[in-house]
PDB file with one MODEL, atoms N, CA, C and O in Angstrom:
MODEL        1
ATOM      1  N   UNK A   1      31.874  17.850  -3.898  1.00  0.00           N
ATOM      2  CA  UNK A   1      30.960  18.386  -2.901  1.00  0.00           C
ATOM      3  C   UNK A   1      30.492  17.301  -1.930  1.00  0.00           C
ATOM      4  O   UNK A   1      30.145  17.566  -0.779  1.00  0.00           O
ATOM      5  N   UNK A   2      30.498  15.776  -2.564  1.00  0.00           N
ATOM      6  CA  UNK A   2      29.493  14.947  -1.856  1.00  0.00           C
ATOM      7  C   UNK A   2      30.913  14.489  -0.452  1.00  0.00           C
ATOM      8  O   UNK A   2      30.753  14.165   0.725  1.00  0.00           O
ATOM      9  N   UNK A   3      31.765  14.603  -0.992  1.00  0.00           N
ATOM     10  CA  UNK A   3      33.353  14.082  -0.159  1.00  0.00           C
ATOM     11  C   UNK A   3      33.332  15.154   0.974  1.00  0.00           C
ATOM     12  O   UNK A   3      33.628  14.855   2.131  1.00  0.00           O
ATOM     13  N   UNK A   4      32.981  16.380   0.609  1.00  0.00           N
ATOM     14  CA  UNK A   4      33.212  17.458   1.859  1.00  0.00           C
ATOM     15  C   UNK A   4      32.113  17.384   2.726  1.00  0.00           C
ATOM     16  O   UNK A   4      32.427  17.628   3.892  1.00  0.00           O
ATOM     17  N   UNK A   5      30.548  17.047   2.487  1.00  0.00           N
ATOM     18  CA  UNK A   5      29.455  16.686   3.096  1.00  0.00           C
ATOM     19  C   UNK A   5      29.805  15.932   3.975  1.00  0.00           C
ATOM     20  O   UNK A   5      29.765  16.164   5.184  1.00  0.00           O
ATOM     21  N   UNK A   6      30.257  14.757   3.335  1.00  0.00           N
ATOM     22  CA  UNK A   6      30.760  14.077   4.173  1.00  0.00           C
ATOM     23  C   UNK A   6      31.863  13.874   5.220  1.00  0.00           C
ATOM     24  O   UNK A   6      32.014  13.051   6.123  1.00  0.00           O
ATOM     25  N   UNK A   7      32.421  14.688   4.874  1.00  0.00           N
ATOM     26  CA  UNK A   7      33.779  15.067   6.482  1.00  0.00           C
ATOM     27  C   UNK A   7      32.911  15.600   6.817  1.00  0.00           C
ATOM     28  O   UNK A   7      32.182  14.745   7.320  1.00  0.00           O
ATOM     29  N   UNK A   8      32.270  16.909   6.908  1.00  0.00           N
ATOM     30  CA  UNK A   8      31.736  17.831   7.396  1.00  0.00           C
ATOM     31  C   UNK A   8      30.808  16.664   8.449  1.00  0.00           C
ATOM     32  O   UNK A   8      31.078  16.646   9.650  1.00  0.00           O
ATOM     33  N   UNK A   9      30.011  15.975   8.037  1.00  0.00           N
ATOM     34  CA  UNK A   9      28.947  15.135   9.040  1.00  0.00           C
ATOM     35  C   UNK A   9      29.785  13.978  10.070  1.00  0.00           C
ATOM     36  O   UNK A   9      29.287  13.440  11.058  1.00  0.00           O
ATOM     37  N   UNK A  10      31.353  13.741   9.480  1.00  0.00           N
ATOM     38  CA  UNK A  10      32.337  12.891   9.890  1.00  0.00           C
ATOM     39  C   UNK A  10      32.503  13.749  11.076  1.00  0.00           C
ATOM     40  O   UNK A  10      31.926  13.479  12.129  1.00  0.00           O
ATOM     41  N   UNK A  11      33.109  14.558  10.972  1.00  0.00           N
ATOM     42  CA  UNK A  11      33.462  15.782  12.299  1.00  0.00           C
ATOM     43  C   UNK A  11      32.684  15.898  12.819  1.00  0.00           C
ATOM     44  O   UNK A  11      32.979  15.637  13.985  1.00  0.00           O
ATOM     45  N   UNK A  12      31.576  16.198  12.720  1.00  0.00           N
ATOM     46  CA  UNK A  12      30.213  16.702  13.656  1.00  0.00           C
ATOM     47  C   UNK A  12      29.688  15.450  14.660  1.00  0.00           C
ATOM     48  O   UNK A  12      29.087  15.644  15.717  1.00  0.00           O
ATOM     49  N   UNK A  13      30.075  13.978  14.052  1.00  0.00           N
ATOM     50  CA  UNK A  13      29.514  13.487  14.376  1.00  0.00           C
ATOM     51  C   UNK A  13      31.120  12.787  15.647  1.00  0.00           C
ATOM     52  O   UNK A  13      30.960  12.413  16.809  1.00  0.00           O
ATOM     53  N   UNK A  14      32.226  12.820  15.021  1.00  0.00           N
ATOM     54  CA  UNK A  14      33.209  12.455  16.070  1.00  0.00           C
ATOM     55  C   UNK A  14      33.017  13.562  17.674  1.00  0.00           C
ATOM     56  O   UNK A  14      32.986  13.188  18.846  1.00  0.00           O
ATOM     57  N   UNK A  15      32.930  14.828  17.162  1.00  0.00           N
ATOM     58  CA  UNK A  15      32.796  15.702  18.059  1.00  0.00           C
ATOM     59  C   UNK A  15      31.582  15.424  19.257  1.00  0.00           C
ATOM     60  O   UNK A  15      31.948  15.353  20.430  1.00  0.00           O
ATOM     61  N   UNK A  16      30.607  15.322  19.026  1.00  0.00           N
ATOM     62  CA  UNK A  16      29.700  14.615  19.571  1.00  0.00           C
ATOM     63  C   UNK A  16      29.859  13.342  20.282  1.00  0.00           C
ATOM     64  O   UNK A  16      29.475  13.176  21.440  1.00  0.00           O
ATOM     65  N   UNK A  17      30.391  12.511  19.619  1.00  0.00           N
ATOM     66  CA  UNK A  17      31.015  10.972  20.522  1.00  0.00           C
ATOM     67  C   UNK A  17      32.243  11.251  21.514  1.00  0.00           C
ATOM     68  O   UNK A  17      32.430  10.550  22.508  1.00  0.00           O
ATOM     69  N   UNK A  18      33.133  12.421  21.136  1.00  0.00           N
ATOM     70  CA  UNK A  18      33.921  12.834  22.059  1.00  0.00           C
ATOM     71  C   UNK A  18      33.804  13.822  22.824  1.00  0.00           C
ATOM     72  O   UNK A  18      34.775  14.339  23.376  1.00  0.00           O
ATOM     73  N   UNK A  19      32.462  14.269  22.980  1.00  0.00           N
ATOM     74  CA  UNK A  19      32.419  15.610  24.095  1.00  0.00           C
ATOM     75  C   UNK A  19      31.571  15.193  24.954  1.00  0.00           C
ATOM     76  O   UNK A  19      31.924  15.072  26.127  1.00  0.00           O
ATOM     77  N   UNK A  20      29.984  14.815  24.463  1.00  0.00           N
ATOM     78  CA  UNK A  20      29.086  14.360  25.336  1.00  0.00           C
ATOM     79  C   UNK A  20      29.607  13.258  26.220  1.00  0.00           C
ATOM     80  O   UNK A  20      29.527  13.714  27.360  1.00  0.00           O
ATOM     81  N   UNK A  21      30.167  11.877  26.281  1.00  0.00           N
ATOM     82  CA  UNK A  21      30.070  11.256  27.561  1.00  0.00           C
ATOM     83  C   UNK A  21      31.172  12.007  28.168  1.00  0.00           C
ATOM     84  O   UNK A  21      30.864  11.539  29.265  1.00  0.00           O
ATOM     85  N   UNK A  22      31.962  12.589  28.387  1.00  0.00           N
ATOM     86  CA  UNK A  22      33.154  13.251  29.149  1.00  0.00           C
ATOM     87  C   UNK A  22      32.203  13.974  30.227  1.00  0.00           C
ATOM     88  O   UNK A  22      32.146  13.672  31.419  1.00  0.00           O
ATOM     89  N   UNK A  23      31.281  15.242  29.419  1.00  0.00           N
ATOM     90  CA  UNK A  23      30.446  16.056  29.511  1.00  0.00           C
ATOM     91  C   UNK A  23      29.211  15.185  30.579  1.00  0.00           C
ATOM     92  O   UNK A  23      28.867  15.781  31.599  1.00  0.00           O
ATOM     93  N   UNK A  24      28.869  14.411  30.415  1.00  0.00           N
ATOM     94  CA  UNK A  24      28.047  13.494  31.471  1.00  0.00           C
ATOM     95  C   UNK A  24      28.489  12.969  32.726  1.00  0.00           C
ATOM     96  O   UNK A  24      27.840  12.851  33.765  1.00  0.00           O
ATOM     97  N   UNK A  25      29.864  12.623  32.455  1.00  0.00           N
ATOM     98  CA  UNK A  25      30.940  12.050  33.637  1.00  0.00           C
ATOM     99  C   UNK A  25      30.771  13.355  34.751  1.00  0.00           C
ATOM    100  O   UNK A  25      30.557  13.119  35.940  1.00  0.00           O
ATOM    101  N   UNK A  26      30.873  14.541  34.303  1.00  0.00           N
ATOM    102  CA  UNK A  26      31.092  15.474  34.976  1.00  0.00           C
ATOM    103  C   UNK A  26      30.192  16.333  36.013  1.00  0.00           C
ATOM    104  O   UNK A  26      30.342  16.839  37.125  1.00  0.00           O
ATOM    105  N   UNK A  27      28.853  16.183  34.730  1.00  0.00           N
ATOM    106  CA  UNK A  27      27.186  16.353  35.298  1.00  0.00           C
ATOM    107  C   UNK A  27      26.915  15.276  36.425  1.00  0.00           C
ATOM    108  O   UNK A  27      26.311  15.557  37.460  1.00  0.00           O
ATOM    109  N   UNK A  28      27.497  13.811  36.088  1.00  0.00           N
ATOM    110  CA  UNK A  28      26.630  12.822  37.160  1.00  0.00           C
ATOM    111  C   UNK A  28      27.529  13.281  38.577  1.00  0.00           C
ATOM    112  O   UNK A  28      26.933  13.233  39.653  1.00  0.00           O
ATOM    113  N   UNK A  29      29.188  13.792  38.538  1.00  0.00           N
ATOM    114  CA  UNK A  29      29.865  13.975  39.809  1.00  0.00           C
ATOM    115  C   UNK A  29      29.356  15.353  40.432  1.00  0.00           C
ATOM    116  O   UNK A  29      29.793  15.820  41.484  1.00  0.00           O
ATOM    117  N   UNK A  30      28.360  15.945  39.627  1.00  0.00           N
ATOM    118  CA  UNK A  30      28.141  17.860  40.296  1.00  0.00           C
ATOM    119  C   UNK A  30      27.058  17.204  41.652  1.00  0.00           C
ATOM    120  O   UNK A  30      26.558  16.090  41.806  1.00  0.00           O
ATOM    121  N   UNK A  31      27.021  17.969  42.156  1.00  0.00           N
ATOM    122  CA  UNK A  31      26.245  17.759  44.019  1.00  0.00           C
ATOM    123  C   UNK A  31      25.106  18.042  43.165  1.00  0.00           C
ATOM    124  O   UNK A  31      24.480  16.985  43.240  1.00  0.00           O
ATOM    125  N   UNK A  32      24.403  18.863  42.348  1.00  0.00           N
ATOM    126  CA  UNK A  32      23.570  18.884  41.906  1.00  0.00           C
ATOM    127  C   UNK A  32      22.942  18.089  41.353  1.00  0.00           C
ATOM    128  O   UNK A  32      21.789  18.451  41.116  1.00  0.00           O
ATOM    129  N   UNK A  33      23.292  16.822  40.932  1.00  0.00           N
ATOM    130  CA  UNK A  33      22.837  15.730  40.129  1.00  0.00           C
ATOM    131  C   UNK A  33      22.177  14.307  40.898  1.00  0.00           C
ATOM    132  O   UNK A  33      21.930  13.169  40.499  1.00  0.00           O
ATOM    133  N   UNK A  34      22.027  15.082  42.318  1.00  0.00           N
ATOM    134  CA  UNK A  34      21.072  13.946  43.184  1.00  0.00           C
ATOM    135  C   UNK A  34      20.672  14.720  44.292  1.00  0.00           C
ATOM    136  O   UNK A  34      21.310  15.738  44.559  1.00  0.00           O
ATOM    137  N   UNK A  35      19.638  14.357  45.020  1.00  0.00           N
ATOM    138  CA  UNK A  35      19.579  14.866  45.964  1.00  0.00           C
ATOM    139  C   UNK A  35      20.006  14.080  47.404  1.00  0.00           C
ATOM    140  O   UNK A  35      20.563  12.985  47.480  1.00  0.00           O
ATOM    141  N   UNK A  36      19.584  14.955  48.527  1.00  0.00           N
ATOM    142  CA  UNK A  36      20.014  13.826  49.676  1.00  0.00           C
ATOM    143  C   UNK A  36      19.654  12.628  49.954  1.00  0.00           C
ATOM    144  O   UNK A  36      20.264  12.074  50.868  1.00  0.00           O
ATOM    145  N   UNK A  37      18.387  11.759  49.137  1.00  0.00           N
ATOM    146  CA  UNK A  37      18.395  10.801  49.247  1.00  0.00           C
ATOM    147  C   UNK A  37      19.133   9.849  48.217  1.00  0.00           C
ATOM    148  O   UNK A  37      18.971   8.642  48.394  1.00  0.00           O
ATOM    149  N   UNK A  38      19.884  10.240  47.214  1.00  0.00           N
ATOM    150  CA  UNK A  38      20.751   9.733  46.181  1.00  0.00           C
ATOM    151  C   UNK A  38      19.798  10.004  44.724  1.00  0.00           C
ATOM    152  O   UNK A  38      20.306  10.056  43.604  1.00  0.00           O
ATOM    153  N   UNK A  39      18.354  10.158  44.997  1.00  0.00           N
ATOM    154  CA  UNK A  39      18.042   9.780  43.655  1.00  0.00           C
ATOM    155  C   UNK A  39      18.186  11.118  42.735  1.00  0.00           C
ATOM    156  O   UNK A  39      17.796  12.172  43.237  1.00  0.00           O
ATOM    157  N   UNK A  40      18.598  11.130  41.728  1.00  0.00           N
ATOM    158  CA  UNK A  40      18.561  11.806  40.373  1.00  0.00           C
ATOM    159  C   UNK A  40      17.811  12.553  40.355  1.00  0.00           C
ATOM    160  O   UNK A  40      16.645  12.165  40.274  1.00  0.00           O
ATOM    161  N   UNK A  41      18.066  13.867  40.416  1.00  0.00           N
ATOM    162  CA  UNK A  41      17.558  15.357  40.288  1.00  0.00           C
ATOM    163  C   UNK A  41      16.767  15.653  38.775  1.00  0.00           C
ATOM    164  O   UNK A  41      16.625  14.754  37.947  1.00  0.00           O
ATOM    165  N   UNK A  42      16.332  16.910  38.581  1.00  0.00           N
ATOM    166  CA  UNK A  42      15.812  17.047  37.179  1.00  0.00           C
ATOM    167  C   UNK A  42      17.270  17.397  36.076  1.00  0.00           C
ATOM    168  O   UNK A  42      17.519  17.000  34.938  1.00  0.00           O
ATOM    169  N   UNK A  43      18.163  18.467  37.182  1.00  0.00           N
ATOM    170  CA  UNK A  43      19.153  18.665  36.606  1.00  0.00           C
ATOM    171  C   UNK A  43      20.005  17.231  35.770  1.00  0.00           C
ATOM    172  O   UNK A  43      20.178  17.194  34.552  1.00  0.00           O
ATOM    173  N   UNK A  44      20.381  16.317  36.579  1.00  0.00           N
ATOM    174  CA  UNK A  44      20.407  14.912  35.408  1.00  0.00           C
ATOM    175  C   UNK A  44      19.958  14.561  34.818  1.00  0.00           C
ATOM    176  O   UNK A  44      20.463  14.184  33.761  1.00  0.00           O
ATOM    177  N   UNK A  45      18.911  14.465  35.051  1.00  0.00           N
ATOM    178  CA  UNK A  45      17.973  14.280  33.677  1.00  0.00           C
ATOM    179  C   UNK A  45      18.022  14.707  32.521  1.00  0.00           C
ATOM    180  O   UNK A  45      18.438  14.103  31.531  1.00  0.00           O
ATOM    181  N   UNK A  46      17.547  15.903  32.592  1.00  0.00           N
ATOM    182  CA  UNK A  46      17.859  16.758  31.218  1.00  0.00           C
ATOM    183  C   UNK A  46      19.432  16.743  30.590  1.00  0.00           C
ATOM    184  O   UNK A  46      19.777  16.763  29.408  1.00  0.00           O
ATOM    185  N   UNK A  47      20.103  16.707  31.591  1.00  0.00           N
ATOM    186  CA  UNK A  47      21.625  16.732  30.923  1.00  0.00           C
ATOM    187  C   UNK A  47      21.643  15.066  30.314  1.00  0.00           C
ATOM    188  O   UNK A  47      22.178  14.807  29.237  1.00  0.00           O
ATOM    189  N   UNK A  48      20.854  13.804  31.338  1.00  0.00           N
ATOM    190  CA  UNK A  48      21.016  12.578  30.462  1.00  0.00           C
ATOM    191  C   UNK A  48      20.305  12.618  28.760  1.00  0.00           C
ATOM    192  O   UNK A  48      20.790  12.255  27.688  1.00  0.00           O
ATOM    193  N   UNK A  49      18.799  13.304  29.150  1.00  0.00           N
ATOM    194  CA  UNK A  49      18.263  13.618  27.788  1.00  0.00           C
ATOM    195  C   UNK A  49      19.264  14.288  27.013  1.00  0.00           C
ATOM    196  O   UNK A  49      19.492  13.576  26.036  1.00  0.00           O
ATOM    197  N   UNK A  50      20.180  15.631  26.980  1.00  0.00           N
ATOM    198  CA  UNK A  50      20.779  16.133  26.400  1.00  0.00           C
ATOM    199  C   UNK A  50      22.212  15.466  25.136  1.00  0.00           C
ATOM    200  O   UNK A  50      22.699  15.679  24.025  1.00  0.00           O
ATOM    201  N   UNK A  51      22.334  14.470  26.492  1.00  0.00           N
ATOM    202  CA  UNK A  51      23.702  13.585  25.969  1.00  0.00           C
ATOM    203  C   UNK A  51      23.004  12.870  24.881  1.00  0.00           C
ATOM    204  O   UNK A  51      23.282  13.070  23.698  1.00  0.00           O
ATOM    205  N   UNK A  52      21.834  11.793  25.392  1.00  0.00           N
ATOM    206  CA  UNK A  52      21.277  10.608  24.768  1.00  0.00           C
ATOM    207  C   UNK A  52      20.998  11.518  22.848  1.00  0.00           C
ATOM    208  O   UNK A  52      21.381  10.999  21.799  1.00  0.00           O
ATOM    209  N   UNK A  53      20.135  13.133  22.971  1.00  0.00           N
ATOM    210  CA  UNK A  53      20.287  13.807  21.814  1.00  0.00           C
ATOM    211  C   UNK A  53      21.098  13.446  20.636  1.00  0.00           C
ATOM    212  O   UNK A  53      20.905  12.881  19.559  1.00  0.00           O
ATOM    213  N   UNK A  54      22.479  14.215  21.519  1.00  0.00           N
ATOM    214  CA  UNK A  54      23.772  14.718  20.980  1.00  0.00           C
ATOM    215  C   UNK A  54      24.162  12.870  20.228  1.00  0.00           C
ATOM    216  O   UNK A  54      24.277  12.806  19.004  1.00  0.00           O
ATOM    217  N   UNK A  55      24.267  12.010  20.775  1.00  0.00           N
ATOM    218  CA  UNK A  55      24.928  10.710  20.318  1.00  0.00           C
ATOM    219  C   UNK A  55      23.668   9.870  19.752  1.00  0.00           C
ATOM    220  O   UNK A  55      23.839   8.682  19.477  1.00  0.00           O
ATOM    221  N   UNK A  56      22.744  10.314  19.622  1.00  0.00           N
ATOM    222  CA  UNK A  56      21.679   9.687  18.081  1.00  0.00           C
ATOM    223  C   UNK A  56      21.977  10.787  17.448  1.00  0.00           C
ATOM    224  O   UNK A  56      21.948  10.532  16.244  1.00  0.00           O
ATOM    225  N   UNK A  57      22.196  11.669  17.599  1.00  0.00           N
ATOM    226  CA  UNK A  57      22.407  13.066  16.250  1.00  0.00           C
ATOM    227  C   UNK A  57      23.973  12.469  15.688  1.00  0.00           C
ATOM    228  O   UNK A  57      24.086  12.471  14.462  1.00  0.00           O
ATOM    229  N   UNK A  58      24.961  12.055  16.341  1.00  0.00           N
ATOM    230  CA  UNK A  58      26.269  11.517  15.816  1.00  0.00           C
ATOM    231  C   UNK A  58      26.388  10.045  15.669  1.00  0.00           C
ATOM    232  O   UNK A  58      27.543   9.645  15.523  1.00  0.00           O
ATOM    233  N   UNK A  59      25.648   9.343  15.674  1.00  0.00           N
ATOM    234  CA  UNK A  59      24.611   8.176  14.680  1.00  0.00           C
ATOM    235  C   UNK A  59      24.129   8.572  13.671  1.00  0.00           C
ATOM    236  O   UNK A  59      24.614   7.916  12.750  1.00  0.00           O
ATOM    237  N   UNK A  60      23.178   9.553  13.181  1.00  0.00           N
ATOM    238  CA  UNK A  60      22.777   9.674  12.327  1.00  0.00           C
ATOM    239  C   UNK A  60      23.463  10.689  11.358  1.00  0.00           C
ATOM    240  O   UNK A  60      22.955  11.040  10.293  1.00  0.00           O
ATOM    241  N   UNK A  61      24.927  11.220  11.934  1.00  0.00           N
ATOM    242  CA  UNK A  61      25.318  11.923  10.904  1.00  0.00           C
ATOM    243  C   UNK A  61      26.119  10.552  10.281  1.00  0.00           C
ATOM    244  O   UNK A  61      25.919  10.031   9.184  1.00  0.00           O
ATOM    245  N   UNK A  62      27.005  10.173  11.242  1.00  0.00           N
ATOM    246  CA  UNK A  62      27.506   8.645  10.275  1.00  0.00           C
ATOM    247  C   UNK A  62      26.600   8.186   9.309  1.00  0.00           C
ATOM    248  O   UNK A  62      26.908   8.264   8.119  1.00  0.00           O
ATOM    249  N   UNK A  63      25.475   7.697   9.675  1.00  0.00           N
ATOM    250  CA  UNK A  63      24.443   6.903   8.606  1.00  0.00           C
ATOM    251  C   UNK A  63      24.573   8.023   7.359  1.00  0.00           C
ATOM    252  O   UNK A  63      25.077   7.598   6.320  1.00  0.00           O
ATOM    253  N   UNK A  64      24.202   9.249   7.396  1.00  0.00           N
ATOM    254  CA  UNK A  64      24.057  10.271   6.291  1.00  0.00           C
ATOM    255  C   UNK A  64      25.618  10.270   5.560  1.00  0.00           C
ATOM    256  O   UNK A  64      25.715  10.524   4.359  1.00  0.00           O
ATOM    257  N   UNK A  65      26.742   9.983   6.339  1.00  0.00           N
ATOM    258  CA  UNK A  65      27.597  10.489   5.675  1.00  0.00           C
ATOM    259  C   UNK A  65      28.004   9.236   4.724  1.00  0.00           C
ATOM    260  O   UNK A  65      28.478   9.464   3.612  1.00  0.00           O
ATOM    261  N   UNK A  66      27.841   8.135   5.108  1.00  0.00           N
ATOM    262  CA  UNK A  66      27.776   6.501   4.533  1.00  0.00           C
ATOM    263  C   UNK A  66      27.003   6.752   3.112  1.00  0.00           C
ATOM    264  O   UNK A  66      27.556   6.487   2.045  1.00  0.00           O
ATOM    265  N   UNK A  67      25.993   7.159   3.169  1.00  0.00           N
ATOM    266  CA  UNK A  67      24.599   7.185   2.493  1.00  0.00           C
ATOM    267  C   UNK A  67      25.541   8.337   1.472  1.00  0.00           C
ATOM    268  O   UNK A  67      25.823   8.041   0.311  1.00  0.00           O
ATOM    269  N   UNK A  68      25.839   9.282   1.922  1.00  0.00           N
ATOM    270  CA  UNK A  68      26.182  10.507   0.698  1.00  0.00           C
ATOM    271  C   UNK A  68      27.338   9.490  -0.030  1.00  0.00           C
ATOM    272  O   UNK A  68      27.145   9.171  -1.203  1.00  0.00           O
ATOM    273  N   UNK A  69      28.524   8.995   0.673  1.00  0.00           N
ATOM    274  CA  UNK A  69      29.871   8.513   0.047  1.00  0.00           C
ATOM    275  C   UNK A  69      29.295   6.988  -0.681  1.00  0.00           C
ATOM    276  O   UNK A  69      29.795   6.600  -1.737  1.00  0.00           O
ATOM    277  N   UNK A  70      28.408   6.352  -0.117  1.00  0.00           N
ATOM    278  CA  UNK A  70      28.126   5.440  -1.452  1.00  0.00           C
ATOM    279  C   UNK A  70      26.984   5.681  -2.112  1.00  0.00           C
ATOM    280  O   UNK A  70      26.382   4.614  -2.233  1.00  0.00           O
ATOM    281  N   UNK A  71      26.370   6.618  -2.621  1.00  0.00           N
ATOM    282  CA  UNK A  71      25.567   7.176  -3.661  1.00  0.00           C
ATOM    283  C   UNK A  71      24.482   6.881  -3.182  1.00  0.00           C
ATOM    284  O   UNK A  71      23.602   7.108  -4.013  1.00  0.00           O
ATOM    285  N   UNK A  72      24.008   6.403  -2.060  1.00  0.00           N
ATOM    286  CA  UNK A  72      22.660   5.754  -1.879  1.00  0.00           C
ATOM    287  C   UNK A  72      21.623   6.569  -1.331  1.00  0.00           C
ATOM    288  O   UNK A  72      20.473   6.277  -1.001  1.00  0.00           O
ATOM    289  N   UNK A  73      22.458   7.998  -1.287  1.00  0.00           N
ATOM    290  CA  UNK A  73      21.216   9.024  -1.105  1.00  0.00           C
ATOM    291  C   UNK A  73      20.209   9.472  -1.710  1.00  0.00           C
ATOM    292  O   UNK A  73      19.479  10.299  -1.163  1.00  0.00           O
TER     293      UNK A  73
ENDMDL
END
């Protein structure tokens, strides 16, 4: 059980390192993500908050999944 926990938080947490910055690349190129004077809209923002989320949540599934596979949970 503790081996499948652990893929399970392995995946969740690769998925996350591989979707969010792609997913940001894309938000910072939308016309929406500044206004006419260049600076950073709310819409970036929240999508930067969103990313910054997603990749401490796939940090901390690594740490958990470390923690389950050497008993130190």
């Amino acid at each position: 059980m503790i081996p499948a926990l652990a893929g399970l938080l392995l995946a969740g947490a690769a998925f996350n390192i591989l979707t969010w910055p792609f997913f940001l690349r894309r938000v910072a190129k939308d016309p929406r993500a500044r206004d006419a004077q260049g600076k950073p809209t709310t819409f970036l923002v929240v999508h930067i908050v969103l990313v910054a989320i997603g990749l401490t949540l796939a940090a901390a599934f690594i740490l958990a999944a470390i923690a389950a596979l050497t008993g130190s949970w």
